[in-house]
C-alpha positions, -999 to 999 in steps of 0.1 A, spaced: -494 -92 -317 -456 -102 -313 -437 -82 -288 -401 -67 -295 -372 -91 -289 -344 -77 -269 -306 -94 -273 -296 -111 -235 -262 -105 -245 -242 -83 -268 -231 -94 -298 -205 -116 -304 -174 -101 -320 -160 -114 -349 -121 -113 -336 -124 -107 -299 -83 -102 -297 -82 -76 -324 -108 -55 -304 -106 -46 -270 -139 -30 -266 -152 -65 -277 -169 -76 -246 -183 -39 -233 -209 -37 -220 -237 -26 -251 -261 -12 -221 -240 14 -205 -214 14 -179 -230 14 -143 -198 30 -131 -196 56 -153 -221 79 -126 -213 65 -90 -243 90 -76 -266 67 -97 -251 33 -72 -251 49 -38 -239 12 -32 -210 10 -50 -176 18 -32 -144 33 -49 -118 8 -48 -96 4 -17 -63 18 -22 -33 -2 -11 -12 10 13 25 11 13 51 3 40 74 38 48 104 36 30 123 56 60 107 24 87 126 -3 65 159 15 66 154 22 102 150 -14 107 177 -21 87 205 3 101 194 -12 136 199 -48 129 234 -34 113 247 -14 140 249 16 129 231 39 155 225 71 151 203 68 116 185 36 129 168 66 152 170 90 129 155 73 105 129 61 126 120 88 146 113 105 107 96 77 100 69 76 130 63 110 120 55 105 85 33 75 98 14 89 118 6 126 98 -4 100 60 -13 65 79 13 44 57 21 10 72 57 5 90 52 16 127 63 -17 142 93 -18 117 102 20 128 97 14 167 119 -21 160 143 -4 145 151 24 171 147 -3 201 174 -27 182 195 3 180 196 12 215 204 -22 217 231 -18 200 243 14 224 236 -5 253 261 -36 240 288 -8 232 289 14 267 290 -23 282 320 -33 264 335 1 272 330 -2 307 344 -30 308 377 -18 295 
């Protein structure tokens, strides 16, 4: 009595570049029914720095005030309501610009 033999692995293709389906798997695809592999986890989605926390760094490192904390004050907002990276960026932006106040109303004063 011979028993059935089963293939280890599927099939070679005869052109694997002219088919992209070449290499699938012949069995199913585990991920197709993520209840079925309680294990499995959905892939991690990358996170992305706020736009609004870059210019506010930017306009504070170029002097120009008044949308440094606009921009970051929008910014720590929008952080903290969707979790996007850029809080340091946002908070450094508004503290150079103050900077930047504090270096003007001393050069004033000193007029």
């Amino acid at each position: 009595m011979s028993y059935p033999q089963y293939p280890m692995y599927p099939p070679e293709p005869a052109n694997p570049y002219q088919n992209p389906n070449a290499y699938a798997n012949p069995y199913g695809n585990p991920y197709a029914n993520p209840q079925a592999y309680p294990y499995m986890y959905p892939p991690v989605q990358a996170q992305t720095t706020n736009g609004l926390a870059i210019a506010s760094l930017i306009f504070g490192i170029i002097g120009v005030q008044i949308l440094a904390w606009i921009f970051g004050g929008i910014a720590l907002s929008q952080i903290s309501r969707t979790g996007q990276k850029g809080r340091g960026l946002a908070i450094a932006g508004i503290i150079i610009g103050i900077g930047w106040a504090v270096i003007a109303l001393m050069l004033l004063a000193n007029r």
